[in-house]
C-alpha positions, 0 to 999 in steps of 0.5 A: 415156049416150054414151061418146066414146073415142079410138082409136089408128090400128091396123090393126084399130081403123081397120077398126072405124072405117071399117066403123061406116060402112059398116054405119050405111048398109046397105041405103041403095041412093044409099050408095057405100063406099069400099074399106076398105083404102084408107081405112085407108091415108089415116087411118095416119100410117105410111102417108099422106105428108099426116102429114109436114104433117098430125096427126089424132085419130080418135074413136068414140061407143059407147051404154051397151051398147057398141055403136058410135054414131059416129065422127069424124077431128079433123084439122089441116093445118099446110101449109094454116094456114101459108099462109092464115094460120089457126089452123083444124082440121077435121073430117072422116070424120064419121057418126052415129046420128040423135041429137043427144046422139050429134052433140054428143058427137063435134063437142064432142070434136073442137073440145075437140081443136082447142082443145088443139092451139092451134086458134081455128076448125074446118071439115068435112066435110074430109079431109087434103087436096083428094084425099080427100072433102069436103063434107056432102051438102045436097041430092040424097040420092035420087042415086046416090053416086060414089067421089069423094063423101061420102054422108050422111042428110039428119038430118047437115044438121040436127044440125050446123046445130043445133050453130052451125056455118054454110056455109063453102063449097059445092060444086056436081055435075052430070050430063051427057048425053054427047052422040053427037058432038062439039059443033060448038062444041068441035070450032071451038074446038078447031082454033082452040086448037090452030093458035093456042097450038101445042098437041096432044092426047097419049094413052099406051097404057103406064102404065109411059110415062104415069108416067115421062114425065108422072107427076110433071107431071100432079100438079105441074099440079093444085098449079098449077090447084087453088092458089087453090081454096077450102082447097087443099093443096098436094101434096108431091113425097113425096105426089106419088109416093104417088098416081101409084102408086095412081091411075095403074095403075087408070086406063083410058088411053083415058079419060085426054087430056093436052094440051102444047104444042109443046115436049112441056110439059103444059097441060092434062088430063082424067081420067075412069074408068068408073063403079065406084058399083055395083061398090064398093055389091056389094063392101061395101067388101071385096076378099075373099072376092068383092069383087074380082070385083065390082071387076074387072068394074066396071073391065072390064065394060059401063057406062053412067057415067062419072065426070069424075074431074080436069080441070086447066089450066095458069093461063094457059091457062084460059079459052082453050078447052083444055078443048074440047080435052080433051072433042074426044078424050074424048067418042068414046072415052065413045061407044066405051064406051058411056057414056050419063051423064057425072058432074061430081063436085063443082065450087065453086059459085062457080067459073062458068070451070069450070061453063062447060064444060058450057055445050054439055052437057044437064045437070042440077044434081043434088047440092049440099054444103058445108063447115061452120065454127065459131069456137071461143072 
């Protein structure tokens, strides 16, 4: 018989439930953990600002033995309902054995959460907000994972479709060739962009600039791009300074390209990082005892990937060509590297302006997911 508990977020029990992850899929060589402290952060309401908007329910299943089977986050994001005009829960940080009395268990008691809490729908794989993974894997399960993405067994599809959940939304990923030289296209565009509209590519050498000067701007432009996007959330002021001191301090700024106009106002950026699949796939999730090692070298070591972490246009200039812009200063620098591959992360499958980047690049369509939803009566 299969027990369903509900942990409280402590320190130790949020370890447990992110290492049942990590453990269900050892040895998977597609399977890229998160680091384990990272996740906790983003699951403790003492320390993630989502929870000035959000609240949450964790859950473990245990067999008869005790051992743990499986896991989810039953999650609602007032900030969201408020301005679609919802009453959606959702969920998220799901993983299980493949056994359907352990997937029925986990989703029940979520939507019986949901149900509580005045909720009429749910919807996952989702986190707190759009910075965290979403979407279930449906296709590219032989793919190796990145840090961005969710990794699941192909049975997940199977076991929430069993349980009359249906597509909400899906997202699509590619992997590019980085080409030896610019596109002539890009570079026409480019010149034609920058005379036309004024505008200019910015490059910093300081973390310590990069975020006095445009910390808060590059986050408020990602509110502006990302606004109308399936789910969105919109970042606080208060969750804004959050991720401008984690993300900023790991970033190579070579790999960071902002785009302003003639009065120093951001336009446009595009974030990438090298690749760390293999790095964190050595640390299994740990900093300690070696795991920092592997971190450090995935960071500062050779590389044949890089991930396209965040490319955001301001509104009313998408569609005019500030993208070629972007890609004319990163793809020397991806060369400089020694980047081979350049991975898309997940794009919506039906957002064609921004699949049309990649129009000038080899590429292959090489995972899909979704999010699944159900009415709850």
């Amino acid at each position: 018989m299969i027990k369903v508990q509900q942990i409280e977020p402590t320190r130790s029990n949020l370890r447990r439930f992110t290492q049942f992850q990590i453990d269900l899929y050892d040895g998977n060589p597609y399977y890229v953990p998160p680091l384990i402290m990272d996740d906790i952060n983003t699951l403790m309401p003492s320390k993630n600002p989502a929870f000035d908007f959000c609240e949450a329910a964790y859950f473990m299943a245990f067999d008869e033995a005790g051992k743990p089977v499986g896991r989810i986050a039953a999650i609602i994001n007032h900030q969201v309902n408020e301005k679609n005009g919802e009453k959606a829960a959702r969920f998220g940080f799901i993983d299980f054995i493949d056994n359907r009395e352990v997937s029925r268990a986990l989703l029940d008691t979520a939507e019986k959460w949901a149900r509580e809490k005045g909720m009429d729908s749910i919807v996952g794989p989702l986190g707190f907000t759009d910075l965290d993974h979403e979407g279930m894997l449906i296709d590219g399960f032989e793919e190796l994972s990145t840090m961005a993405t969710i990794y699941n067994h192909p049975y997940y599809v199977d076991h929430i479709e069993a349980l009359g959940y249906t597509r909400a939304n899906v997202w699509l990923e590619y992997v590019m060739d980085v080409p030896e030289q610019i596109p002539d296209k890009y570079n026409r565009i480019a010149e034609i962009v920058k005379k036309k509209f004024g505008l200019r590519v910015l490059k910093f050498t300081s973390r310590k600039k990069i975020k006095e000067e445009y910390g808060h701007a590059l986050f408020e432009l990602i509110n502006e791009a990302y606004d109308e996007l399936y789910g969105y959330s919109t970042l606080t002021p208060r969750q804004i300074d959050y991720y401008v001191d984690q993300y900023i301090s790991l970033l190579n700024l070579d790999l960071v390209t902002l785009v302003v106009d003639k009065e120093d106002k951001l336009v446009g950026v595009g974030i990438s990082m090298q690749s760390m699949s293999r790095a964190l796939q050595k640390s299994k999730g740990r900093l300690w005892p070696t795991g920092w090692y592997h971190l450090l070298k995935g960071l500062k070591g050779k590389n044949d990937r890089v991930d396209l972490l965040l490319v955001a246009v301001k509104p009313e200039f998408q569609s005019k060509g500030v993208n070629a812009l972007l890609f004319q200063d990163l793809i020397p620098q991806y060369n400089k590297c020694g980047f081979k591959w350049a991975e898309s992360n997940p794009e919506m499958a039906d957002n064609t302006k921004v699949q049309s980047q990649w129009d000038y690049f080899t590429r292959r369509q090489h995972r899909s997911r979704a999010a699944y939803s159900k009415k709850l009566s």
